[in-house]
ChimeraX commands (.cxc) that place a marker at each C-alpha (Angstrom):
marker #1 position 129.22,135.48,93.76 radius 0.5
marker #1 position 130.00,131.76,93.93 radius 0.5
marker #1 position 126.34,131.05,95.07 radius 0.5
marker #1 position 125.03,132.70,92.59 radius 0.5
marker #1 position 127.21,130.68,89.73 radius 0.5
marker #1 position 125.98,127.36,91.62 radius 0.5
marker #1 position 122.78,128.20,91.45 radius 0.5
marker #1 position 122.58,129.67,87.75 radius 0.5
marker #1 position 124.30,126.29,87.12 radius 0.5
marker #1 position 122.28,123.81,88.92 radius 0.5
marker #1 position 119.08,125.64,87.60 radius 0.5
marker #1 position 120.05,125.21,83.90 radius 0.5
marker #1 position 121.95,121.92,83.74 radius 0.5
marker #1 position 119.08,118.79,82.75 radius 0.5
marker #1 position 117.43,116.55,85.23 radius 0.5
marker #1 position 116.78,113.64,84.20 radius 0.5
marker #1 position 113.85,111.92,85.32 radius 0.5
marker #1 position 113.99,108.04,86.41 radius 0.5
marker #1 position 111.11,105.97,86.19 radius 0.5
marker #1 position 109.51,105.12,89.79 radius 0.5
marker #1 position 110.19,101.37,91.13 radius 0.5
marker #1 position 106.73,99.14,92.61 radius 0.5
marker #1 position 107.78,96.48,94.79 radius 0.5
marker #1 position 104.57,94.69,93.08 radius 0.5
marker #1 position 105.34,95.36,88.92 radius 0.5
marker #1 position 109.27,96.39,89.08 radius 0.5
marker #1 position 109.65,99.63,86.66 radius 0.5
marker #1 position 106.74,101.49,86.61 radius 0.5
marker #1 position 105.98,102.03,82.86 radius 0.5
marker #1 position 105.59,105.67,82.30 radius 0.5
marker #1 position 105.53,106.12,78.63 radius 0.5
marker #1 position 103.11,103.48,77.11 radius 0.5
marker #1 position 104.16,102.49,73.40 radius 0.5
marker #1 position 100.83,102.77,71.16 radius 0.5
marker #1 position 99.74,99.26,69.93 radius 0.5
marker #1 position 101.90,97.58,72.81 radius 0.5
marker #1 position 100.90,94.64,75.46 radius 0.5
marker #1 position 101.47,97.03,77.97 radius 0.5
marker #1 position 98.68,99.55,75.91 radius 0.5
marker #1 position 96.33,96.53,75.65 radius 0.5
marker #1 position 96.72,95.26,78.90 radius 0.5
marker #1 position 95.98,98.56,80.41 radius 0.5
marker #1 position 93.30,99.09,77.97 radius 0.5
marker #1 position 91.66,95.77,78.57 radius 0.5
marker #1 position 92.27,96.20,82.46 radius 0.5
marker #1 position 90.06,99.85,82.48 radius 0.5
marker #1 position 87.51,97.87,81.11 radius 0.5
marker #1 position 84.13,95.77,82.91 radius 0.5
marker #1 position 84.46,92.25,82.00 radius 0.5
marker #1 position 81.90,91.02,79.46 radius 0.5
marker #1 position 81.38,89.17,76.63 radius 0.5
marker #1 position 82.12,91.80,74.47 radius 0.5
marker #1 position 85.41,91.64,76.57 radius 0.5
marker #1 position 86.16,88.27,75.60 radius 0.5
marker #1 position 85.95,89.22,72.03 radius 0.5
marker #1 position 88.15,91.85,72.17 radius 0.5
marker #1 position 90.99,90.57,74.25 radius 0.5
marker #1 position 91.14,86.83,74.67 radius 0.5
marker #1 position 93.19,84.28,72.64 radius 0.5
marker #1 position 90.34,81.96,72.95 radius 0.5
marker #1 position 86.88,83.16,74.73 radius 0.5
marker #1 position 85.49,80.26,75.34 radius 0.5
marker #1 position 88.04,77.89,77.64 radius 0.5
marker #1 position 89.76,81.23,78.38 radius 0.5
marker #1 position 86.09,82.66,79.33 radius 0.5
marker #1 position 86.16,79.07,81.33 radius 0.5
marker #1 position 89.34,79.53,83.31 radius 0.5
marker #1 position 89.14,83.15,84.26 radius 0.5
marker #1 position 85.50,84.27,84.52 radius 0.5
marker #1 position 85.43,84.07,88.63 radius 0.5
marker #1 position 89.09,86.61,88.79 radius 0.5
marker #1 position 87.93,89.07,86.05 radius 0.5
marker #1 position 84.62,89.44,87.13 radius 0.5
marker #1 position 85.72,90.34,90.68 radius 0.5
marker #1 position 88.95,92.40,89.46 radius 0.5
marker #1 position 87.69,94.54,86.72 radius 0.5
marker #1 position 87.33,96.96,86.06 radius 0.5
marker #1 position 90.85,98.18,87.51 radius 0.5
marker #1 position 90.86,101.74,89.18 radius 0.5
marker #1 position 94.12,103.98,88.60 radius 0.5
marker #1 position 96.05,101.19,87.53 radius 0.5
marker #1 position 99.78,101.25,86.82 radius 0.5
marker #1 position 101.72,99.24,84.30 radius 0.5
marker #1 position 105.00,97.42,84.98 radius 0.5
marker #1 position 107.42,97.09,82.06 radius 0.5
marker #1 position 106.20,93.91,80.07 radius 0.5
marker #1 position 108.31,91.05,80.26 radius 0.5
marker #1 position 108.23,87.47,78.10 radius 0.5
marker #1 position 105.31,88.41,76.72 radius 0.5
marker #1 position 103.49,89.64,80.06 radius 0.5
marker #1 position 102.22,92.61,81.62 radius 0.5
marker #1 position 101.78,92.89,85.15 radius 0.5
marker #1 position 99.31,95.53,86.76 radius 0.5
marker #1 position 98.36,97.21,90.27 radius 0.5
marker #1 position 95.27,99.14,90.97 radius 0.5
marker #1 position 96.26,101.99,92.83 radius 0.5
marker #1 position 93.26,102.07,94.36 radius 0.5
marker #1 position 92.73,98.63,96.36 radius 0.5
marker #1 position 95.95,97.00,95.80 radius 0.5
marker #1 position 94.62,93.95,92.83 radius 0.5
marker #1 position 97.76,92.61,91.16 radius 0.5
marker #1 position 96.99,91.24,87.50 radius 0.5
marker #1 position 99.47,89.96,85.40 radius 0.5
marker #1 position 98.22,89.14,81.47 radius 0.5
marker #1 position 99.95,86.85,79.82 radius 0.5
marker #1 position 100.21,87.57,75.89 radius 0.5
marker #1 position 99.95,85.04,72.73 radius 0.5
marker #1 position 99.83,87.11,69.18 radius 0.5
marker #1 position 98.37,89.94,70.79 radius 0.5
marker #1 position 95.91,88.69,72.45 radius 0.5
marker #1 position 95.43,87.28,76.61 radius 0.5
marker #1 position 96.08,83.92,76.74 radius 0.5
marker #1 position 96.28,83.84,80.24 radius 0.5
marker #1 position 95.86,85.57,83.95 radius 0.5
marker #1 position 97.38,85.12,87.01 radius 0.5
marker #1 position 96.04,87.04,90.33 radius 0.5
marker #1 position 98.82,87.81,93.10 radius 0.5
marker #1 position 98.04,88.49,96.40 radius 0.5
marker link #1:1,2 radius 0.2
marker link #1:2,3 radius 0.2
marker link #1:3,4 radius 0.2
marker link #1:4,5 radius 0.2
marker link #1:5,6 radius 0.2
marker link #1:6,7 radius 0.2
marker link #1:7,8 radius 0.2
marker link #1:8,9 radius 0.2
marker link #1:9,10 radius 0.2
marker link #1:10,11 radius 0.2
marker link #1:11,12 radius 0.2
marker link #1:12,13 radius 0.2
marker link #1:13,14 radius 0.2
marker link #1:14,15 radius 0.2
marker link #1:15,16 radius 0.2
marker link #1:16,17 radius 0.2
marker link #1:17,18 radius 0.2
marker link #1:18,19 radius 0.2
marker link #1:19,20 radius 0.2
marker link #1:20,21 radius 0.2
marker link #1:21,22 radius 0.2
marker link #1:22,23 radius 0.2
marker link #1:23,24 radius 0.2
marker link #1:24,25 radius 0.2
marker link #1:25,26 radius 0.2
marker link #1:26,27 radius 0.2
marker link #1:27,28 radius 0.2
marker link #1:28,29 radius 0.2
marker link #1:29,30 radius 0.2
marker link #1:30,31 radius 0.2
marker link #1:31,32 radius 0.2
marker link #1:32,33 radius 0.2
marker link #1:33,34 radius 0.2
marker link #1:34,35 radius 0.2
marker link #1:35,36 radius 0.2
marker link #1:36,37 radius 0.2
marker link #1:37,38 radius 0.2
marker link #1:38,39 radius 0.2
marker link #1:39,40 radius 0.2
marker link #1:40,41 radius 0.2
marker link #1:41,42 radius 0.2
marker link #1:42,43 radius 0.2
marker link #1:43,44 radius 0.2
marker link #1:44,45 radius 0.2
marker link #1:45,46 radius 0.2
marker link #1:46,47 radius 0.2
marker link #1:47,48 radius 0.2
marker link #1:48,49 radius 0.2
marker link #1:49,50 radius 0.2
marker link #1:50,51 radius 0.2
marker link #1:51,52 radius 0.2
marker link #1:52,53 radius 0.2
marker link #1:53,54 radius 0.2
marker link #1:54,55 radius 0.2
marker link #1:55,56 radius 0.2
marker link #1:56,57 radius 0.2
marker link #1:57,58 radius 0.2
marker link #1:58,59 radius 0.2
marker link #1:59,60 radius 0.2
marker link #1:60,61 radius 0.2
marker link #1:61,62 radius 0.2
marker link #1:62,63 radius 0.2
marker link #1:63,64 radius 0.2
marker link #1:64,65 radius 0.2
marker link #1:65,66 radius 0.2
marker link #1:66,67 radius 0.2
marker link #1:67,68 radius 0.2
marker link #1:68,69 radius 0.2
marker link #1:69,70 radius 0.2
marker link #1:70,71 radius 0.2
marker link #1:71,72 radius 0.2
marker link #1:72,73 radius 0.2
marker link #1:73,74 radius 0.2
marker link #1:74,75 radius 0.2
marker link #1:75,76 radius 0.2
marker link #1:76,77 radius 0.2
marker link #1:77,78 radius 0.2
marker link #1:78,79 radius 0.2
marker link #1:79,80 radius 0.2
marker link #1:80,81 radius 0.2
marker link #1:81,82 radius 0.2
marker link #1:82,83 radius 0.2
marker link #1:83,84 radius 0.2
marker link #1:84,85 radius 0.2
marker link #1:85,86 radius 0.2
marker link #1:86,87 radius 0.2
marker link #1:87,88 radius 0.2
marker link #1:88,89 radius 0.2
marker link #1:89,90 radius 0.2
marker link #1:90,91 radius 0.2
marker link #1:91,92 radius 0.2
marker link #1:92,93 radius 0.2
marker link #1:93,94 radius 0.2
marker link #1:94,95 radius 0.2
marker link #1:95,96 radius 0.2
marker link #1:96,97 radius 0.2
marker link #1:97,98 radius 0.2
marker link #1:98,99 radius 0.2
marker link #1:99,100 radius 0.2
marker link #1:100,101 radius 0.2
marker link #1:101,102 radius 0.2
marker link #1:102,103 radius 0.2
marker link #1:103,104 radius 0.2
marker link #1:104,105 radius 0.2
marker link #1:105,106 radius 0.2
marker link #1:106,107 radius 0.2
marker link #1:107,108 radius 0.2
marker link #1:108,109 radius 0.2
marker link #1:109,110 radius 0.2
marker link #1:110,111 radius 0.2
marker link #1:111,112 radius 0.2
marker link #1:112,113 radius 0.2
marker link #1:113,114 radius 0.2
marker link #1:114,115 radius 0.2
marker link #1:115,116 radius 0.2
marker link #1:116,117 radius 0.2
marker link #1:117,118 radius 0.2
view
């Protein structure tokens, strides 16, 4: 009788649901705000780099074209990537796939900047 009242009890209380940990982004972002950094960054992450790229994302597509061509070009687009919680304006990012670490750096919206970790 006593096992039965545990397990009526443990099978209708709430679990509650914690959000996984990376080692590479922190808190693993599992609910993705509409309109956020974390929604463009992933957005502009599942995308090939292009011009068209540029237009869309970048604070400034020529010098930022400039500085980040070589990384982007190599890095996108990102397969099964996962979304850390964004920080000071940043948003880093792991491909599930083959392990590329992103992190896009935000100014009004829009990448300012990238850095590549190993």
């Amino acid at each position: 009788m006593l096992k039965l009242l545990l397990i009526l009890l443990i099978s209708f209380s709430p679990l509650y649901a914690v959000a996984p940990v990376s080692a590479t982004v922190g808190r693993v972002q599992c609910s993705v705000v509409p309109q956020s950094i974390t929604e463009i960054a992933l957005k502009a992450a599942s995308e090939e780099y292009t011009e068209a790229w540029l237009d869309e994302y970048a604070v400034d597509k020529i010098s930022f074209g400039e500085a980040y061509s070589e990384i982007l070009s190599a890095s996108l687009p990102l397969d099964n990537p996962i979304a850390g919680e964004g920080k000071n304006s940043a948003v880093t990012l792991r491909s599930l796939t083959d392990g590329t670490v992103l992190s896009f750096i935000f100014q009004n919206g829009r990448i300012a900047a990238i850095s590549e970790s190993p």
